[in-house]
TIBA-617898 format. One record per atom (N, C-alpha, C): residue in three letters; x, y, z. Coordinates in nm, 2 decimals, always signed. Layout:
N
<node residuo="Ala" x="X" y="Y" z="Z"/>
...
//
This chain:
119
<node residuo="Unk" x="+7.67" y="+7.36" z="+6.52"/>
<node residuo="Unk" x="+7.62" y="+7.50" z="+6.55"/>
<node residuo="Unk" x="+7.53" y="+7.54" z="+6.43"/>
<node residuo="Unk" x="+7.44" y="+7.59" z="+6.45"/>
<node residuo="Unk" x="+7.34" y="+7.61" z="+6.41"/>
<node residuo="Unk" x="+7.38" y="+7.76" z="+6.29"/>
<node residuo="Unk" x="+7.29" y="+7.77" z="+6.16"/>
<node residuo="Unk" x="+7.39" y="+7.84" z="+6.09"/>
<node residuo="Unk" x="+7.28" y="+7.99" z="+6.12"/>
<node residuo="Unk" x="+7.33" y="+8.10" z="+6.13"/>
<node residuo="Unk" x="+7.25" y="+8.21" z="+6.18"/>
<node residuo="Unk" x="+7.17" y="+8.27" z="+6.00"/>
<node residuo="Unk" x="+7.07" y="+8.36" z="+6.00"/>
<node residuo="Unk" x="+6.98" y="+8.36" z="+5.90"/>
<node residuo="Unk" x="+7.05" y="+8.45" z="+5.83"/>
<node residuo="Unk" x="+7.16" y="+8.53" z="+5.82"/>
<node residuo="Unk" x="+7.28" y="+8.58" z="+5.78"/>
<node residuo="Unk" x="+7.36" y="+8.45" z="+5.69"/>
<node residuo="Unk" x="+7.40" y="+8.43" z="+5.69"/>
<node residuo="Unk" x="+7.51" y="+8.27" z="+5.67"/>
<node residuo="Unk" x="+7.39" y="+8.23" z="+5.57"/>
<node residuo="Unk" x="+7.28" y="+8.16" z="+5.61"/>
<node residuo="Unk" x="+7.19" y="+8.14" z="+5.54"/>
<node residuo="Unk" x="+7.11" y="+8.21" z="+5.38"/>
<node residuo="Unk" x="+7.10" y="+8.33" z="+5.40"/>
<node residuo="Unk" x="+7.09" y="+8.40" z="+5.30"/>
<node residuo="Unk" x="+7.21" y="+8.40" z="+5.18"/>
<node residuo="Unk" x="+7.32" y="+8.39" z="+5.32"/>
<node residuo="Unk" x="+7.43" y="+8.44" z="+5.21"/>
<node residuo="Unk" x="+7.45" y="+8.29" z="+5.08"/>
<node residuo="Unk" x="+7.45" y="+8.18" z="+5.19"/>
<node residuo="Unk" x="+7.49" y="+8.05" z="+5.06"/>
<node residuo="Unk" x="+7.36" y="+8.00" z="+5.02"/>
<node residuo="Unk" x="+7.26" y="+8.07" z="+4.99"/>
<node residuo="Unk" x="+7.14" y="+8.04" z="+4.94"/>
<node residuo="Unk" x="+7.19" y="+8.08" z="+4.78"/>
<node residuo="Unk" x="+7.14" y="+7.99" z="+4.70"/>
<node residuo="Unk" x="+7.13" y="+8.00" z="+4.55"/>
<node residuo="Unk" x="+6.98" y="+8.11" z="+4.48"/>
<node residuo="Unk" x="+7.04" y="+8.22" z="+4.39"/>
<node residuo="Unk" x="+6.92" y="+8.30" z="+4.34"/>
<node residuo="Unk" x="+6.87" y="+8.20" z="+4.28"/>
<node residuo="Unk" x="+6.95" y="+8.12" z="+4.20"/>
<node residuo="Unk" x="+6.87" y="+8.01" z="+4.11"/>
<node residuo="Unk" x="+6.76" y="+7.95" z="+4.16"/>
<node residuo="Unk" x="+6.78" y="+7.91" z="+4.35"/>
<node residuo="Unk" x="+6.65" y="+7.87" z="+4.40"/>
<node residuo="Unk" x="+6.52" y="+7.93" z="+4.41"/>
<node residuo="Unk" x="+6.56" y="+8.06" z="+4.43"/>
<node residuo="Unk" x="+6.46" y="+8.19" z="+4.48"/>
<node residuo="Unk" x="+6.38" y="+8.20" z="+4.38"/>
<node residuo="Unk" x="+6.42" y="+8.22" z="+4.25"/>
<node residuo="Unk" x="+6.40" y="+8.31" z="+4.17"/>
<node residuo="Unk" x="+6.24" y="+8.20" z="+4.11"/>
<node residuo="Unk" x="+6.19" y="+8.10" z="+4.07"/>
<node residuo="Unk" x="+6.13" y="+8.03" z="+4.03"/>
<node residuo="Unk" x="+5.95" y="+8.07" z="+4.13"/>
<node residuo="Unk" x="+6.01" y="+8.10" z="+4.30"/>
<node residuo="Unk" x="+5.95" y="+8.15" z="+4.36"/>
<node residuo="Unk" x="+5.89" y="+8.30" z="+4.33"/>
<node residuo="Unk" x="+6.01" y="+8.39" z="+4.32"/>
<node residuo="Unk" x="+5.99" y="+8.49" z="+4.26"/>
<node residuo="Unk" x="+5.83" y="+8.51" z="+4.16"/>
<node residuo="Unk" x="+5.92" y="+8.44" z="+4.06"/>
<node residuo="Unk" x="+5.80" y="+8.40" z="+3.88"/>
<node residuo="Unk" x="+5.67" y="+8.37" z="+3.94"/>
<node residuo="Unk" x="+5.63" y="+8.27" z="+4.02"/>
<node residuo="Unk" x="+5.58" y="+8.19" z="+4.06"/>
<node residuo="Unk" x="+5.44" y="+8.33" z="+4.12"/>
<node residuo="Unk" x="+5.51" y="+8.42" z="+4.25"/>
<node residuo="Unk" x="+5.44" y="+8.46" z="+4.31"/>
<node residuo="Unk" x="+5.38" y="+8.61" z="+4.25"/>
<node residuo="Unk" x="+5.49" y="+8.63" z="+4.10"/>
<node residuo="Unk" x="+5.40" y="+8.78" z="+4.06"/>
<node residuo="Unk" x="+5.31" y="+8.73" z="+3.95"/>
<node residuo="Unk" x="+5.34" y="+8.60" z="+3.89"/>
<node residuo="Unk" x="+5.23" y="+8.56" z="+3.76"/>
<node residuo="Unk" x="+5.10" y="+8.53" z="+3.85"/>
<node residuo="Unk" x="+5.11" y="+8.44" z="+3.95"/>
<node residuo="Unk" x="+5.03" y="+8.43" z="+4.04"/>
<node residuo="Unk" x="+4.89" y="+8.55" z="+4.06"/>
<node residuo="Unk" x="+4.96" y="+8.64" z="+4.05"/>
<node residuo="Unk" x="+4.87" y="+8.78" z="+4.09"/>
<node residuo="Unk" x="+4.84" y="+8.89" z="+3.98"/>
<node residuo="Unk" x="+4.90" y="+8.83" z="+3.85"/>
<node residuo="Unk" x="+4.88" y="+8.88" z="+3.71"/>
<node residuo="Unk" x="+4.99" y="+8.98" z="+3.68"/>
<node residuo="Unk" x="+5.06" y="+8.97" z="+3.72"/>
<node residuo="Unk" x="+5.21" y="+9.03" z="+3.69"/>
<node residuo="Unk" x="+5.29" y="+8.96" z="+3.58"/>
<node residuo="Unk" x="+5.39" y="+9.02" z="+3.53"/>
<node residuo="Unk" x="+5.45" y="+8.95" z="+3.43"/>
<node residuo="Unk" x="+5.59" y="+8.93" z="+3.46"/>
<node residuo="Unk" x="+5.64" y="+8.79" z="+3.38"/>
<node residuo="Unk" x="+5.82" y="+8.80" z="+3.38"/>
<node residuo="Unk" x="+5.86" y="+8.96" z="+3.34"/>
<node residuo="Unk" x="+5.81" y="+9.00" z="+3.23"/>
<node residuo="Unk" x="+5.91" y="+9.10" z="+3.18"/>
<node residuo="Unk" x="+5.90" y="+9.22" z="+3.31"/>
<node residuo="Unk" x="+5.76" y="+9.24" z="+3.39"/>
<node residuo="Unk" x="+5.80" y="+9.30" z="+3.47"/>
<node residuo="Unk" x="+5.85" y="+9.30" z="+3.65"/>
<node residuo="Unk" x="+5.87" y="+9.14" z="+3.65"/>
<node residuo="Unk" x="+5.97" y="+9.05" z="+3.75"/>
<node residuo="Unk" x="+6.15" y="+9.10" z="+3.70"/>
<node residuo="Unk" x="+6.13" y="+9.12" z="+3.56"/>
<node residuo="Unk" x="+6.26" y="+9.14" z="+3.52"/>
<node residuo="Unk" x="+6.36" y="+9.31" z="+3.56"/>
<node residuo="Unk" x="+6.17" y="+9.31" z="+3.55"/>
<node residuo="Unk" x="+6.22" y="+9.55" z="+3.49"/>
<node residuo="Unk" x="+6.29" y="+9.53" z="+3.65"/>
<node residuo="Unk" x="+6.23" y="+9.48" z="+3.78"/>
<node residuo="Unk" x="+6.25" y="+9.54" z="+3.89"/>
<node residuo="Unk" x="+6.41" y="+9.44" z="+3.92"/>
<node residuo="Unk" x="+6.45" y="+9.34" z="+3.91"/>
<node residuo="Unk" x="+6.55" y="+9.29" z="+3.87"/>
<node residuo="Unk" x="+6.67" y="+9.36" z="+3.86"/>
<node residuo="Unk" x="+6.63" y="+9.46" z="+3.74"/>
<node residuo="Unk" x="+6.71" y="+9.53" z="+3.65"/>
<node residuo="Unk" x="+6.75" y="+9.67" z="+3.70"/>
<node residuo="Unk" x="+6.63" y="+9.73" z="+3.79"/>
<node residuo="Unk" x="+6.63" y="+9.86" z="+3.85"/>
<node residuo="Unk" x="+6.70" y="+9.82" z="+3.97"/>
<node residuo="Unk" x="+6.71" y="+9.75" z="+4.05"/>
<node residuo="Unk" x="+6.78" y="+9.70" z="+4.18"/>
<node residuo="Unk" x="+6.92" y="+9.67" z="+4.14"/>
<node residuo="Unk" x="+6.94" y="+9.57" z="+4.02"/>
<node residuo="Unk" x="+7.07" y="+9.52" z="+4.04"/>
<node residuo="Unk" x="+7.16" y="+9.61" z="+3.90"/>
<node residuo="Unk" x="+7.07" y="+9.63" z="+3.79"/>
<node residuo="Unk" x="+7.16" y="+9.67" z="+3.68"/>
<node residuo="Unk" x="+7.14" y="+9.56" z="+3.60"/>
<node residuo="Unk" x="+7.11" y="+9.39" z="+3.62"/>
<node residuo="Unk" x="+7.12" y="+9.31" z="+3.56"/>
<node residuo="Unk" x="+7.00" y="+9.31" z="+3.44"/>
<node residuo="Unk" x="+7.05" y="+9.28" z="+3.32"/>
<node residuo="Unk" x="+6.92" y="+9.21" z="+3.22"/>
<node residuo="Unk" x="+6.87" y="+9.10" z="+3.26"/>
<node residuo="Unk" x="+6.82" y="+9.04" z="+3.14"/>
<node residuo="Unk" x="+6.75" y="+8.91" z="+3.21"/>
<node residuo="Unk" x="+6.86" y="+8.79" z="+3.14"/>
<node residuo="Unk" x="+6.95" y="+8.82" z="+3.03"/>
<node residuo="Unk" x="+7.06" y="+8.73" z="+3.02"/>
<node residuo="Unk" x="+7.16" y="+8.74" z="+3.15"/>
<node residuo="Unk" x="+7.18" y="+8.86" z="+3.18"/>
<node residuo="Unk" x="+7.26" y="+8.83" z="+3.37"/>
<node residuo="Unk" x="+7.17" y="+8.72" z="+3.40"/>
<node residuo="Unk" x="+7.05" y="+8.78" z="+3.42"/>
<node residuo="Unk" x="+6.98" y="+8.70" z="+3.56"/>
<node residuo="Unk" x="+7.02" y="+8.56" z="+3.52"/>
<node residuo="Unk" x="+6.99" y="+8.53" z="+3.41"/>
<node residuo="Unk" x="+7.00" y="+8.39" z="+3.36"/>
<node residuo="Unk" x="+7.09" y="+8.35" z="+3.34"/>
<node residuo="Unk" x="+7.24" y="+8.36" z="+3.34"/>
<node residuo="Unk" x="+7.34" y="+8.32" z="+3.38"/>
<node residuo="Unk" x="+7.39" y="+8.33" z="+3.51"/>
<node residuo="Unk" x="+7.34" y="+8.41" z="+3.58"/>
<node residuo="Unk" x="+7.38" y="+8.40" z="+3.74"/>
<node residuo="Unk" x="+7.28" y="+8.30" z="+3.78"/>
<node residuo="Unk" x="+7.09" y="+8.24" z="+3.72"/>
<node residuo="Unk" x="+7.07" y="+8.11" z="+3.77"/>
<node residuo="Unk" x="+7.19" y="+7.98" z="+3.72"/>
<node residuo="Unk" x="+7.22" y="+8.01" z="+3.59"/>
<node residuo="Unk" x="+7.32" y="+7.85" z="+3.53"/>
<node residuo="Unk" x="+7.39" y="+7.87" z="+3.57"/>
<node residuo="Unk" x="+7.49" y="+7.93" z="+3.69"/>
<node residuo="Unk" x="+7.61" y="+7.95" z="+3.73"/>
<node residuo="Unk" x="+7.56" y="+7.88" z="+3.88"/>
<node residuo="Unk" x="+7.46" y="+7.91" z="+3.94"/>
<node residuo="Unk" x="+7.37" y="+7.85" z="+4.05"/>
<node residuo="Unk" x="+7.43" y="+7.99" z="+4.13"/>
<node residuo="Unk" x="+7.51" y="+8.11" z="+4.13"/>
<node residuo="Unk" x="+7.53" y="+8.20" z="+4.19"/>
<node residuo="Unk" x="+7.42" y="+8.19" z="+4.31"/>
<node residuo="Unk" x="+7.53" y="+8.20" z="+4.45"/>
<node residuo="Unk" x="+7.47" y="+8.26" z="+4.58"/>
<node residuo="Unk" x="+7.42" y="+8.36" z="+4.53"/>
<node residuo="Unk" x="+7.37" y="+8.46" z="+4.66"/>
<node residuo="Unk" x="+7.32" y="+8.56" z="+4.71"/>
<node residuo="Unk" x="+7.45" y="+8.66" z="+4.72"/>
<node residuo="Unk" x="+7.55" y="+8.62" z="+4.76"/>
<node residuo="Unk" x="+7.67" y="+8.65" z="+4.78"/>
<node residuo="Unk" x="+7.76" y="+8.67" z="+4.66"/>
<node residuo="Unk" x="+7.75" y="+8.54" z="+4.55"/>
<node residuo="Unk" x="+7.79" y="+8.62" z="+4.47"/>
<node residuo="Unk" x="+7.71" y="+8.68" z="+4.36"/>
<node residuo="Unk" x="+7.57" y="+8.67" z="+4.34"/>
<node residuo="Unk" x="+7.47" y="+8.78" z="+4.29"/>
<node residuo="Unk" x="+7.44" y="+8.91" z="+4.32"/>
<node residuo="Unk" x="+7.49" y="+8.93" z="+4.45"/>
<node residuo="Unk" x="+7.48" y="+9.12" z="+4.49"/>
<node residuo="Unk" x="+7.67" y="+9.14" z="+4.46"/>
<node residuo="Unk" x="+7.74" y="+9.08" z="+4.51"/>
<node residuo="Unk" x="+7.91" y="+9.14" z="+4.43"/>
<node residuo="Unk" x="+7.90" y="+9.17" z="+4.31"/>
<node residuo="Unk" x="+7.80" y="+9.11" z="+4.23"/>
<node residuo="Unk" x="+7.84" y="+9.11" z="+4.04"/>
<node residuo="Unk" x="+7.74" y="+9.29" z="+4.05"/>
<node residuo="Unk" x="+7.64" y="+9.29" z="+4.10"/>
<node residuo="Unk" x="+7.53" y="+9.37" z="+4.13"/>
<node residuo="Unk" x="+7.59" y="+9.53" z="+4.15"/>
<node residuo="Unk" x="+7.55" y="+9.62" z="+4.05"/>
<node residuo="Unk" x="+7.55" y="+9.78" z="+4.02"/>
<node residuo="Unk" x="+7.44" y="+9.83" z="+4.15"/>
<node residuo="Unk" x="+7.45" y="+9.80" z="+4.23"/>
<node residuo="Unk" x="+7.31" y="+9.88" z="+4.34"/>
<node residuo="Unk" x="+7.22" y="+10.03" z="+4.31"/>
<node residuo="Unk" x="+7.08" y="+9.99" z="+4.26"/>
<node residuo="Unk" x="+7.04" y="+10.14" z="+4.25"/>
<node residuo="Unk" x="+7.09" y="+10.21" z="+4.38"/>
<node residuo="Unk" x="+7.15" y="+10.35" z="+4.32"/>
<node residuo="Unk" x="+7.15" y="+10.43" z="+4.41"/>
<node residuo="Unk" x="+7.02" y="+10.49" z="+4.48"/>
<node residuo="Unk" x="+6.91" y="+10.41" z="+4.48"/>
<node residuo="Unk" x="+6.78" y="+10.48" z="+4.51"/>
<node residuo="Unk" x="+6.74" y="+10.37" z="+4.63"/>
<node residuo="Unk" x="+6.83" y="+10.27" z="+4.61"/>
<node residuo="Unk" x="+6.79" y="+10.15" z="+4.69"/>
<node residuo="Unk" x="+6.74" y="+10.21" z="+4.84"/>
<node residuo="Unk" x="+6.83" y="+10.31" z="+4.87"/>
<node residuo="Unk" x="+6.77" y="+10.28" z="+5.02"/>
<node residuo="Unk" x="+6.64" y="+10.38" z="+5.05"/>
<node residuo="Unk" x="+6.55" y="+10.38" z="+4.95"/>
<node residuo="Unk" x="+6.43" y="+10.40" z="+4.95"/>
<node residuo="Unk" x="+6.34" y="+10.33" z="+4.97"/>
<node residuo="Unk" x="+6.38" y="+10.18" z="+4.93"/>
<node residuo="Unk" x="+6.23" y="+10.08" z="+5.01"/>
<node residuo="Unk" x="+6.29" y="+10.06" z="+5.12"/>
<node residuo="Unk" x="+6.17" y="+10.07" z="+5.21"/>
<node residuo="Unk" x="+6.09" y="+10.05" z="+5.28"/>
<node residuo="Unk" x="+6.02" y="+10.01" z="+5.36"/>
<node residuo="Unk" x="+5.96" y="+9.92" z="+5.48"/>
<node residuo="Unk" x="+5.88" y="+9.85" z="+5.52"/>
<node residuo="Unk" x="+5.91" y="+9.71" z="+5.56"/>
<node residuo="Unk" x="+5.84" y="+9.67" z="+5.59"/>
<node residuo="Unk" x="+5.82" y="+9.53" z="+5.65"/>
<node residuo="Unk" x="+5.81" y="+9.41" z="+5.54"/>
<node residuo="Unk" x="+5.93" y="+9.31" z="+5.58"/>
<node residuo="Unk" x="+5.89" y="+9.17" z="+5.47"/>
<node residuo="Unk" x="+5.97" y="+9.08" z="+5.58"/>
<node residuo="Unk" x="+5.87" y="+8.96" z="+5.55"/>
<node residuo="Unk" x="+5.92" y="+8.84" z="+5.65"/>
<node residuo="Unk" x="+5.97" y="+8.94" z="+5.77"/>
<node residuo="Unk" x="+5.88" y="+9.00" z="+5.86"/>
<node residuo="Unk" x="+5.88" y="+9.04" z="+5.97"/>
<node residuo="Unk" x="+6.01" y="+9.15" z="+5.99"/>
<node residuo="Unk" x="+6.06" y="+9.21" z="+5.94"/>
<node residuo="Unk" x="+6.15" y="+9.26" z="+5.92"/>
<node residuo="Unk" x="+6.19" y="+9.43" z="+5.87"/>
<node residuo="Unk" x="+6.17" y="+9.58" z="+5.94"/>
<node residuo="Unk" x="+6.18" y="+9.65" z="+5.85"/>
<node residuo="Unk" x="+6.31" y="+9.67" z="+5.81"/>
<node residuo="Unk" x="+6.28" y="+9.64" z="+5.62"/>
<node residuo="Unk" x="+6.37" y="+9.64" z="+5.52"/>
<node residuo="Unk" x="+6.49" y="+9.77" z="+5.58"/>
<node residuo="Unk" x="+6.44" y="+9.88" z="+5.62"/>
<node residuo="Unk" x="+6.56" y="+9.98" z="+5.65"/>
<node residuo="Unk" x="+6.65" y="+9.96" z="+5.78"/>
<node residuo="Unk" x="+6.60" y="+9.89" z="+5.86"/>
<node residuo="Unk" x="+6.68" y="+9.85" z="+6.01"/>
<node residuo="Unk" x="+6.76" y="+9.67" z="+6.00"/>
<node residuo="Unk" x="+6.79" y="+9.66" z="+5.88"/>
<node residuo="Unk" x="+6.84" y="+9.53" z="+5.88"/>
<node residuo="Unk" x="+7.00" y="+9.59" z="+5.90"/>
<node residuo="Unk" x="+7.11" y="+9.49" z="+5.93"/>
<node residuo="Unk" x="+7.21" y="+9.57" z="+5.99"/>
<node residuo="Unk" x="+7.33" y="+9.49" z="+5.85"/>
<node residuo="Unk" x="+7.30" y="+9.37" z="+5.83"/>
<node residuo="Unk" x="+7.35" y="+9.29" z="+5.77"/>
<node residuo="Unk" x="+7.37" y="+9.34" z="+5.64"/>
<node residuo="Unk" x="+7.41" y="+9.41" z="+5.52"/>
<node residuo="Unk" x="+7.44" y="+9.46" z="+5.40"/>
<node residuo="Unk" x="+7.40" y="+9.36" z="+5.29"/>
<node residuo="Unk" x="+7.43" y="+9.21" z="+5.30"/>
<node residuo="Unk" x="+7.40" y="+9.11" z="+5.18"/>
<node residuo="Unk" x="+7.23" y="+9.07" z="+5.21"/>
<node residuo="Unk" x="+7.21" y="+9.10" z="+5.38"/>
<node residuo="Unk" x="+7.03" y="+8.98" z="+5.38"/>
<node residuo="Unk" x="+6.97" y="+9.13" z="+5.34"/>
<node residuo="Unk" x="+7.04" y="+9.27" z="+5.40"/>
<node residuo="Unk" x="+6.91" y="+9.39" z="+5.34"/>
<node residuo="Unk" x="+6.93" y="+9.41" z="+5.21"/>
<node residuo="Unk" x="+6.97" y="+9.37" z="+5.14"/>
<node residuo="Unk" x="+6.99" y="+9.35" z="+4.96"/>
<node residuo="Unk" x="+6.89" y="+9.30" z="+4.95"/>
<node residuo="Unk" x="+6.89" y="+9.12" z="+4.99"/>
<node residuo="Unk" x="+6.83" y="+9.01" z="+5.00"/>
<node residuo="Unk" x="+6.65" y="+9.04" z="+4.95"/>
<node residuo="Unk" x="+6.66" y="+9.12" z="+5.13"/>
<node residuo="Unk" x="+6.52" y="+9.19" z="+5.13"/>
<node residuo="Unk" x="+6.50" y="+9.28" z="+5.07"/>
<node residuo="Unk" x="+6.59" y="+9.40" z="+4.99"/>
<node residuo="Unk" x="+6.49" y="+9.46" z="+4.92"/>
<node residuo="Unk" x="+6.45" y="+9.44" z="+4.79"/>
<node residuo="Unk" x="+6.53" y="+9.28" z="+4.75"/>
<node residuo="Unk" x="+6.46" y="+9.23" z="+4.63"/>
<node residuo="Unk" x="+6.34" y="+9.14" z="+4.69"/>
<node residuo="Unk" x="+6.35" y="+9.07" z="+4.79"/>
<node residuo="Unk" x="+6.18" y="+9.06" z="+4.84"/>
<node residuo="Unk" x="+6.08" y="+9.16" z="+4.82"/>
<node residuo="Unk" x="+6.12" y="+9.26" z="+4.92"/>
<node residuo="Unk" x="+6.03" y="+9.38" z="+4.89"/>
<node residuo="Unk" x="+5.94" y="+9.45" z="+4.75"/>
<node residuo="Unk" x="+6.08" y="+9.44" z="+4.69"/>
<node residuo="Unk" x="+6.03" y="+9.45" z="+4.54"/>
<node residuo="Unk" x="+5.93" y="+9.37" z="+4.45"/>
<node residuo="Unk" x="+5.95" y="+9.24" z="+4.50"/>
<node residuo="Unk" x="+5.90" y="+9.12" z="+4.43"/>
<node residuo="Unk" x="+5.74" y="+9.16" z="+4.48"/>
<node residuo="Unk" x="+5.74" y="+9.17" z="+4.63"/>
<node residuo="Unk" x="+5.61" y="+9.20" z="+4.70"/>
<node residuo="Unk" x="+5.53" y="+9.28" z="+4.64"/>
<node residuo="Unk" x="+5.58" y="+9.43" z="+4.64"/>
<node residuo="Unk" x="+5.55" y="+9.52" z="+4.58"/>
<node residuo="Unk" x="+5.44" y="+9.44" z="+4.46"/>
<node residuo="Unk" x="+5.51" y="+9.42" z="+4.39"/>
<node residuo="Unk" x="+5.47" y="+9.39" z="+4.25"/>
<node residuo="Unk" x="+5.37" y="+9.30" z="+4.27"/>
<node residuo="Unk" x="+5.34" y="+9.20" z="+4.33"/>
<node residuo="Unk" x="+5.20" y="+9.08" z="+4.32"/>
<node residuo="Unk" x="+5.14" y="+9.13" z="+4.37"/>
<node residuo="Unk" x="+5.13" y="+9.25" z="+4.47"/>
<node residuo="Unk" x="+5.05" y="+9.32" z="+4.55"/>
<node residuo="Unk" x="+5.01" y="+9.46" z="+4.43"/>
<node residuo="Unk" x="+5.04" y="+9.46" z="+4.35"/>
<node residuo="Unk" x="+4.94" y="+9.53" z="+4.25"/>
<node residuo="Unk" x="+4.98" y="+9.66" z="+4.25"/>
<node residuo="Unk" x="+5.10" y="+9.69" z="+4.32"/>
<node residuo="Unk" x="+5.19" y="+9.85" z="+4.30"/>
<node residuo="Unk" x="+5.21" y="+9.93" z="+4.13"/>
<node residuo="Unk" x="+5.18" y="+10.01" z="+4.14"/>
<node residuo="Unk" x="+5.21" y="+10.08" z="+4.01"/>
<node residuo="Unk" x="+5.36" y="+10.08" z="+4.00"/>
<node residuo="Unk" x="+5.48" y="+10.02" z="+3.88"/>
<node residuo="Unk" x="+5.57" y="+10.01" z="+3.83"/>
<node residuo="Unk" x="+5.68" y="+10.12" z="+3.90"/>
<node residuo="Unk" x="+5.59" y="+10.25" z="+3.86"/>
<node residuo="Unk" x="+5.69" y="+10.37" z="+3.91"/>
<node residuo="Unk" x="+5.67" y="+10.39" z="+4.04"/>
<node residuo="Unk" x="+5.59" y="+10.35" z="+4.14"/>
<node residuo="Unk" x="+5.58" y="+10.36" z="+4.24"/>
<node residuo="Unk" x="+5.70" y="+10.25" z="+4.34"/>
<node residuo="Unk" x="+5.66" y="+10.13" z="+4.23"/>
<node residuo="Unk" x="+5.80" y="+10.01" z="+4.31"/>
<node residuo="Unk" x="+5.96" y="+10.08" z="+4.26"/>
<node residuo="Unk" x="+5.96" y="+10.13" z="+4.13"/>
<node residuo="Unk" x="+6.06" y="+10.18" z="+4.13"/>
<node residuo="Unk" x="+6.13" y="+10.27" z="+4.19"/>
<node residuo="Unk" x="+6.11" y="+10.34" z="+4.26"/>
<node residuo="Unk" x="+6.07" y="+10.47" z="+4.36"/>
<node residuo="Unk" x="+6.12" y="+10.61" z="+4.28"/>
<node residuo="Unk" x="+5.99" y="+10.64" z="+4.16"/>
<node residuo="Unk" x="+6.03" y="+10.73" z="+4.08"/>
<node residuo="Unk" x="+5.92" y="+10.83" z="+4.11"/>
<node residuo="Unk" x="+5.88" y="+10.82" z="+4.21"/>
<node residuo="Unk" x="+5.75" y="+10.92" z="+4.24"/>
<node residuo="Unk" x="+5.76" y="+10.97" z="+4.41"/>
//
């Protein structure tokens, strides 16, 4: 049986993700430190979390449990991998996506306070 994109997200490693992450905001002249800031506004984590939840190989599942949720979170918004971010039903893949979102945000050239949703 085929594993549903739920299930998938959930035993997906950040460790995997995250190199993508780096990858797609230096790409567009963004920086780690501020791959990190949005990281850190989403989950609460520093970048020593982040970096022990990659050497731990932490799921998705267990990277949003350890995870402080901004209470602002359900402010983003919009569409990622075909999907709007606020009608996902699933609690761990709309986490998922609004650290997609975020990531998006940011190589698409958003002003900092605007991804952060401080405006």
């Amino acid at each position: 049986m085929p594993q549903s994109a739920d299930e998938r997200i959930a035993s997906m490693t950040f460790a995997s993700v995250y190199p993508h992450y780096v990858s797609k905001v230096t790409k567009k002249g963004r920086t780690v430190d501020e791959l990190h800031q949005i990281i850190d506004w989403l989950t609460g984590f520093d970048p020593a979390k982040v970096q022990s939840l990659i050497d731990q190989k932490a799921t998705f599942t267990e990277f949003f449990d350890q995870a402080n949720l901004n209470p602002n979170a359900h402010l983003i918004t919009g569409m990622i991998c075909g999907y709007r971010v606020e009608e996902i039903e699933n609690p761990l893949s709309q986490k998922v996506r609004y650290l997609d979102k975020l990531v998006d945000e940011l190589a698409k050239g958003k002003k900092m306070e605007k991804i952060l949703r401080q405006s």
